[in-house]
Structure formats: C-alpha cells, structure tokens
C-alpha positions as YAML, in Angstrom:
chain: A
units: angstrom
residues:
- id: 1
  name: UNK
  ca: [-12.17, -62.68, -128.00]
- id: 2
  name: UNK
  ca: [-13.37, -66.22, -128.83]
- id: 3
  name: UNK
  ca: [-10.75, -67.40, -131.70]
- id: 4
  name: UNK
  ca: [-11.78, -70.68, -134.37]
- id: 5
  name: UNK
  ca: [-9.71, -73.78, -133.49]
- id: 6
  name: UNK
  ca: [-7.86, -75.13, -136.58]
- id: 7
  name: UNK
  ca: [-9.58, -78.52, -137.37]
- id: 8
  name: UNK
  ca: [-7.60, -81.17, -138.31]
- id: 9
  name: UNK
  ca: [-6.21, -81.39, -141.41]
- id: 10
  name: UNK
  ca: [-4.88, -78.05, -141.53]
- id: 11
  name: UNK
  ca: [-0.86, -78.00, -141.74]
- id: 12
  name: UNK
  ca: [-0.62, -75.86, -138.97]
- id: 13
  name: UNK
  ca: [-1.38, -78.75, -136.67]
- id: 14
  name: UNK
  ca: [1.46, -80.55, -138.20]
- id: 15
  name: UNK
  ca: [4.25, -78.01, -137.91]
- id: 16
  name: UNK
  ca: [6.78, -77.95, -135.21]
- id: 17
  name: UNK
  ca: [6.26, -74.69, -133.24]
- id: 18
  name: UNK
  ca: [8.90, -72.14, -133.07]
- id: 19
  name: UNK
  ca: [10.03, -70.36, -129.94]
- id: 20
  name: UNK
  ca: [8.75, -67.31, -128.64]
- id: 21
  name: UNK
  ca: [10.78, -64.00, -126.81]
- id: 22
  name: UNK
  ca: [9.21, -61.29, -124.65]
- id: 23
  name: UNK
  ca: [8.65, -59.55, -127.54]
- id: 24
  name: UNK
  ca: [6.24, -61.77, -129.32]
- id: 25
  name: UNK
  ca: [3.40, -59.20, -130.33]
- id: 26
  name: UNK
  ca: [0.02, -58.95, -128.44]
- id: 27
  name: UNK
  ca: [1.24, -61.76, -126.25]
- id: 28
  name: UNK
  ca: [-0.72, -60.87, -123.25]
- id: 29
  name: UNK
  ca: [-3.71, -60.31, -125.55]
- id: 30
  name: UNK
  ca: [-3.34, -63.71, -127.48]
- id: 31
  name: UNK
  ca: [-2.68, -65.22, -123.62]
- id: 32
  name: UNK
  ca: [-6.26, -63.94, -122.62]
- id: 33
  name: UNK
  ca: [-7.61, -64.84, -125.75]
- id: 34
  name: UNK
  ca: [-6.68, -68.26, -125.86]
- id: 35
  name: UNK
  ca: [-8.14, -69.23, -122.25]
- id: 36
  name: UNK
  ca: [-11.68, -67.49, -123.28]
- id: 37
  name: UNK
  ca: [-11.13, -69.79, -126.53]
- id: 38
  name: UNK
  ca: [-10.26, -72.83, -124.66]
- id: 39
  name: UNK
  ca: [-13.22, -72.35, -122.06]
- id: 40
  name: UNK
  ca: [-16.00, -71.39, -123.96]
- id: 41
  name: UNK
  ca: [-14.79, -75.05, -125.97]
- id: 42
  name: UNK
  ca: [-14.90, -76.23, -122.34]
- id: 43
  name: UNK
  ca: [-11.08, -77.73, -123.08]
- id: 44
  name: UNK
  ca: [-8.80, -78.57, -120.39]
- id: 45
  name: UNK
  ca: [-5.56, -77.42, -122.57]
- id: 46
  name: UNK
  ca: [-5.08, -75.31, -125.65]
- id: 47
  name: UNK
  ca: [-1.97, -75.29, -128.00]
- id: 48
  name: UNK
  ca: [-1.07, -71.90, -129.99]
- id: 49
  name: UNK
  ca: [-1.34, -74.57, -133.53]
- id: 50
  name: UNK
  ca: [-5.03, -75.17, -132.62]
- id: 51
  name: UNK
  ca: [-5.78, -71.55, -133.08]
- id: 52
  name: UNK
  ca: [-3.44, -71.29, -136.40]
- id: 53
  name: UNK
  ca: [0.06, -70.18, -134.85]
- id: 54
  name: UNK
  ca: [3.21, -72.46, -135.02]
- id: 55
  name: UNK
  ca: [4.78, -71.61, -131.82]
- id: 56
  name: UNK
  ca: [6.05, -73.26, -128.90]
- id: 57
  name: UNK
  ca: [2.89, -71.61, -126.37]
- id: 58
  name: UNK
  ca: [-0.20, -73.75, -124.48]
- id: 59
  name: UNK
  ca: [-2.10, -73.78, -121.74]
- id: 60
  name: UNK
  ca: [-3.89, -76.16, -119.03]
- id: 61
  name: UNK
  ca: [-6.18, -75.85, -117.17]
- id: 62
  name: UNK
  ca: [-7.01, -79.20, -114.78]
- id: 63
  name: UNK
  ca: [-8.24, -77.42, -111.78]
- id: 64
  name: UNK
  ca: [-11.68, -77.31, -113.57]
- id: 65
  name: UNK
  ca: [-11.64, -80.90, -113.47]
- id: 66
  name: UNK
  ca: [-11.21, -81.55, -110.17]
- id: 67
  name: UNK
  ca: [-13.91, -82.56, -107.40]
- id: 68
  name: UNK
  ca: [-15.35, -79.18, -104.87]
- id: 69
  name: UNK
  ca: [-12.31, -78.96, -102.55]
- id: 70
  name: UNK
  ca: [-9.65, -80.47, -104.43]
- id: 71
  name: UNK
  ca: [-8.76, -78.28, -107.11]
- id: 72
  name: UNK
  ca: [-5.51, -77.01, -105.75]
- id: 73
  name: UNK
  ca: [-4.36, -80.99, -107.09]
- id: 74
  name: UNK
  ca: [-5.19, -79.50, -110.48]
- id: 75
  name: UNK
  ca: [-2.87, -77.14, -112.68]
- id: 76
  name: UNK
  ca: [-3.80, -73.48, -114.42]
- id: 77
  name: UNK
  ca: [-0.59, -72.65, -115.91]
- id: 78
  name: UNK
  ca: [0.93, -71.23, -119.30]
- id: 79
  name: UNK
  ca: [3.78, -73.05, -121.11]
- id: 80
  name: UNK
  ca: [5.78, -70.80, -123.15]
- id: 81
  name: UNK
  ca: [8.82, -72.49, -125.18]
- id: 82
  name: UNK
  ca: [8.60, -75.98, -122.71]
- id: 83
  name: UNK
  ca: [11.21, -79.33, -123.27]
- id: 84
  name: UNK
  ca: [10.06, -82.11, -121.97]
- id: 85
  name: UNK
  ca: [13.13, -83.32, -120.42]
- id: 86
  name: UNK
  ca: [11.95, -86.85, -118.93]
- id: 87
  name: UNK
  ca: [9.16, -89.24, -118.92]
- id: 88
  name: UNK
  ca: [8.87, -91.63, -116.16]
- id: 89
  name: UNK
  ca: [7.03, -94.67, -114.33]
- id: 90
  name: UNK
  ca: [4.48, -97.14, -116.03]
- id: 91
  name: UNK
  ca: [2.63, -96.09, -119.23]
- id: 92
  name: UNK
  ca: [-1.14, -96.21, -118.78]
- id: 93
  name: UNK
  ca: [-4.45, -95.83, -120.88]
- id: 94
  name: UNK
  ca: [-6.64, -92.75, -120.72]
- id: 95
  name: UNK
  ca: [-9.06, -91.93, -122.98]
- id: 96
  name: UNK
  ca: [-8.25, -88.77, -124.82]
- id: 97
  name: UNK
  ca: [-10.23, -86.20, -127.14]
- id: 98
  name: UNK
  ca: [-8.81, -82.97, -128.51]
- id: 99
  name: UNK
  ca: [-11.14, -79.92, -129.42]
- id: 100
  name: UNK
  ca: [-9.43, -79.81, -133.41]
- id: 101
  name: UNK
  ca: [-10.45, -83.35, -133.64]
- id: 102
  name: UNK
  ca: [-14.54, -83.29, -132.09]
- id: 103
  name: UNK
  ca: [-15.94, -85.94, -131.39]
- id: 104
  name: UNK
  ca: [-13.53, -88.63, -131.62]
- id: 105
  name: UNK
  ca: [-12.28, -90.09, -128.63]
- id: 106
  name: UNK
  ca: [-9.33, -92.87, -127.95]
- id: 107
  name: UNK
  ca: [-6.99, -94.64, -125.51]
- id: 108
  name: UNK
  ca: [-3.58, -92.84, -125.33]
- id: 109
  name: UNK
  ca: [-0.72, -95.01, -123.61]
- id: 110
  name: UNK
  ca: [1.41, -92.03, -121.75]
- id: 111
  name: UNK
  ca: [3.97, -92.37, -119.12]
- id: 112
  name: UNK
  ca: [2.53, -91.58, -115.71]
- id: 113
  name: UNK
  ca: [5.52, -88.84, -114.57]
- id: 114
  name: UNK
  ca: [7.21, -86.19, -116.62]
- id: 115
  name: UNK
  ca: [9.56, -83.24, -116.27]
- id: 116
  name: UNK
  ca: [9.41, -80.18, -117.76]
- id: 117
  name: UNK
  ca: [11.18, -77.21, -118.51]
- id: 118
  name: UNK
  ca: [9.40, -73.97, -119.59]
- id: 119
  name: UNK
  ca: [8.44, -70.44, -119.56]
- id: 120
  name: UNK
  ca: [5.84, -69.00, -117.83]
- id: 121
  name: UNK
  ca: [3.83, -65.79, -119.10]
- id: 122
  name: UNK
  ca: [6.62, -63.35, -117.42]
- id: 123
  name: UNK
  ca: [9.29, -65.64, -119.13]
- id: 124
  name: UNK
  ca: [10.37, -66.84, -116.07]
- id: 125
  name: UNK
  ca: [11.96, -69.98, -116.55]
- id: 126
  name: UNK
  ca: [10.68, -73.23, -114.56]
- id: 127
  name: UNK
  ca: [11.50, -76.67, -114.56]
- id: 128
  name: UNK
  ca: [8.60, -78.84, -112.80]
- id: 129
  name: UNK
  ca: [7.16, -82.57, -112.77]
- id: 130
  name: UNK
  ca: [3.93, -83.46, -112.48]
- id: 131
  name: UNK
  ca: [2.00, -86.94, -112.94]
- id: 132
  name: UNK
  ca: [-1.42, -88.40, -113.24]
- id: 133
  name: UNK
  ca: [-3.64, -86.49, -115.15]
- id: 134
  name: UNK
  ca: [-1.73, -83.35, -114.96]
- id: 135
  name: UNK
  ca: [1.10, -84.71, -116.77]
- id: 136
  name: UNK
  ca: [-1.36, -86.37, -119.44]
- id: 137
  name: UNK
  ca: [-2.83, -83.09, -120.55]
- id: 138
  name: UNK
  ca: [0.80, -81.32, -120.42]
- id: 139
  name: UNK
  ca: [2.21, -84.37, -122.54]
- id: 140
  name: UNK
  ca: [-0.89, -83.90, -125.15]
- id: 141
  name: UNK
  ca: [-0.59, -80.00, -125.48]
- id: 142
  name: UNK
  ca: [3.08, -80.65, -125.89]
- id: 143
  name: UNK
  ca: [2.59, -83.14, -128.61]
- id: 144
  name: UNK
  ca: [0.70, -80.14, -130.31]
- id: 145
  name: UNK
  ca: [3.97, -78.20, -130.34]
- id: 146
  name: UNK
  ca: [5.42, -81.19, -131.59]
- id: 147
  name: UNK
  ca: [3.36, -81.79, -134.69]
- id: 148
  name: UNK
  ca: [1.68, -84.99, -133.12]
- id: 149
  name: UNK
  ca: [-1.92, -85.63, -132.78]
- id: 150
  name: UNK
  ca: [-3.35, -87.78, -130.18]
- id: 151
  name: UNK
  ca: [-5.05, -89.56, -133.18]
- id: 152
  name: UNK
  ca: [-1.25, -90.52, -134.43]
- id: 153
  name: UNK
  ca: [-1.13, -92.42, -130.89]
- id: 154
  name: UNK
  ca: [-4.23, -94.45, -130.97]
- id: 155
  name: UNK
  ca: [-4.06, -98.19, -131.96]
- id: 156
  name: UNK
  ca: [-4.04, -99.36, -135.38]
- id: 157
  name: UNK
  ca: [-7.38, -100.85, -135.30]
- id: 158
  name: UNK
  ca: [-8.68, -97.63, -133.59]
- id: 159
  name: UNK
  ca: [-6.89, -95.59, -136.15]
- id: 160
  name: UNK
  ca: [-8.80, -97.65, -139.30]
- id: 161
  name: UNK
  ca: [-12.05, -97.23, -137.27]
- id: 162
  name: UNK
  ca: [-11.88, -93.14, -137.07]
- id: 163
  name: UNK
  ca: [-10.44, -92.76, -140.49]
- id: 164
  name: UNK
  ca: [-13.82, -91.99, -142.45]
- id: 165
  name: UNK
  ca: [-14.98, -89.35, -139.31]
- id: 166
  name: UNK
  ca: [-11.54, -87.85, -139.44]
- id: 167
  name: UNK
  ca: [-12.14, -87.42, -142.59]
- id: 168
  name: UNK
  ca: [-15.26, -85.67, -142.26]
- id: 169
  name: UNK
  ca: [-13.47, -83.33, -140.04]
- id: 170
  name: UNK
  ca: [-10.93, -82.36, -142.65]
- id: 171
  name: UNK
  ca: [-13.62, -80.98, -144.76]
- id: 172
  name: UNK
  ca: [-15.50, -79.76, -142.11]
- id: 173
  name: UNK
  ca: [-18.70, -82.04, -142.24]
- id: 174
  name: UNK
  ca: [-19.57, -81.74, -138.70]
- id: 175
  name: UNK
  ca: [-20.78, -79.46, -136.43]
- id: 176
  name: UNK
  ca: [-19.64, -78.25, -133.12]
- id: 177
  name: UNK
  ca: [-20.92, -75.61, -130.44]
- id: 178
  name: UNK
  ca: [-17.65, -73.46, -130.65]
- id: 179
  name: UNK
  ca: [-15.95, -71.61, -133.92]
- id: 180
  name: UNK
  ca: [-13.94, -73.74, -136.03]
- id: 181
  name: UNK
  ca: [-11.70, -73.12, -139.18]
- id: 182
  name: UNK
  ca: [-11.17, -76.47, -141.33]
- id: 183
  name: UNK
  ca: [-8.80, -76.25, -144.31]
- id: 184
  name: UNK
  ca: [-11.79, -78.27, -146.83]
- id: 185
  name: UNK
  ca: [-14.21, -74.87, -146.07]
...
C-alpha cells in the first residue's frame, strides 16, 4: 500500500524517533509498505517520520542508482534503531533533495565515511561502514530520525533563497506525482 509522505512542516519531521522491539505492530507490513511508498516516489531512502511515525526505522535503497553491472556497490538495506557511531575522512558537497521537501534541491557538506550500528528487519544487530554515496543517503535518513532536515544543513544564503518555496510546501501549494499529507491542508 502506497502511504502519503508527511510534507514539511509537520512536527513529526521534527521529533526524535523512538526505538522499536520485535514487537512493534504490523512491522513486516509497514516494512513492505514503506519500500512500495519510497519507490513509487522513486526515493533512494525513506524514514518512518516521512510517513507520520516517530521511530527510529528507514530504509535505502542505492542499488537503483547504480550503472548496469555495478549495483552490488549499492546498498538495499533496513535500519531499525541505528547510532551512528563515527563519521570520518573529508567533508564534501552533494546535492541533496528529500521527497517531504519536493522540489528543492541543495549542497549538503557530509563526511565521506561513517559507522553504524543498527538493526536489521530480523533485529539482528549489525555494526557496518560505508562511504561515498552510500554513507550520504544513510547519514540523511538518519538525520530524519534525528529531527534534522537536509534544508537545516544548506548554506545561509541557500536557506534565505528556499524560504518562500518551503513555505509553499508547508501549506501544501505544490503539486507532486506521489500522495502527500501537509499539516496547512
């Protein structure tokens, strides 16, 4: 089932998520759920806030965005209750874009190397590191079980340039080709 991504401005976005046990109800449906979601949006990563649930749960997918006979360099992995425990080597600019906030895009200094601890869908606990573009999209699903939008990163100047369009978002005065709940409709 396709769910609506939160748009931003909704408090959800902005909460810090709570862990999650075995237990945690429909899991396996809300697992299956959120990559349809997340696909159909044609996202690399989705975050549990972006589809209105504060806890500590996303998923990547970078294996999509990989050439014909690399993708195995790419990731397709849940996180379930992660820690970032390090991030390492030289920061560098990407340019980022997050399905609650469409169509606005921005450079994102991020480390180039992290290491992180999590849970996979069994709750079988991992501790990996990863770099490049894999550890971009981990960092910016993480900073969604943070509280932290990729917008909060950008440059001042870029900040005061998206203001009035993140704006728009907030009350929803923009459309999109995927379901989206904003907190001004």
């Amino acid at each position: 089932m396709i769910l609506p991504i939160y748009g931003y401005g909704h408090p959800v976005l902005k909460k810090v998520g709570e862990e999650i046990t075995p237990d945690y109800p429909e899991l396996e449906s809300l697992l299956e759920n959120m990559w349809d979601t997340m696909y159909q949006a044609e996202g690399v990563g989705l975050a549990a806030p972006q589809i209105g649930r504060a806890i500590r749960l996303f998923l990547v997918d970078t294996k999509q965005t990989k050439e014909e006979g690399k993708e195995e360099e790419g990731i397709k992995k849940v996180f379930i209750n992660a820690q970032i425990l390090e991030e390492t080597g030289k920061s560098w600019a990407y340019e980022e874009g997050c399905l609650s906030i469409p169509h606005i895009r921005g450079d994102v200094d991020r480390q180039a190397k992290i290491t992180i601890r999590y849970q996979d869908e069994n709750f079988e606990t991992h501790e990996e590191t990863y770099e490049g573009i894999n550890a971009r999209v981990i960092q910016h699903e993480y900073d969604h079980i943070e509280g932290v939008l990729f917008t909060e990163l950008l440059k001042p100047v870029k900040r005061q340039l998206v203001r009035r369009k993140l704006e728009k978002i907030r009350k929803g005065a923009i459309s999109v080709s995927y379901k989206m709940k904003f907190i001004g409709k």
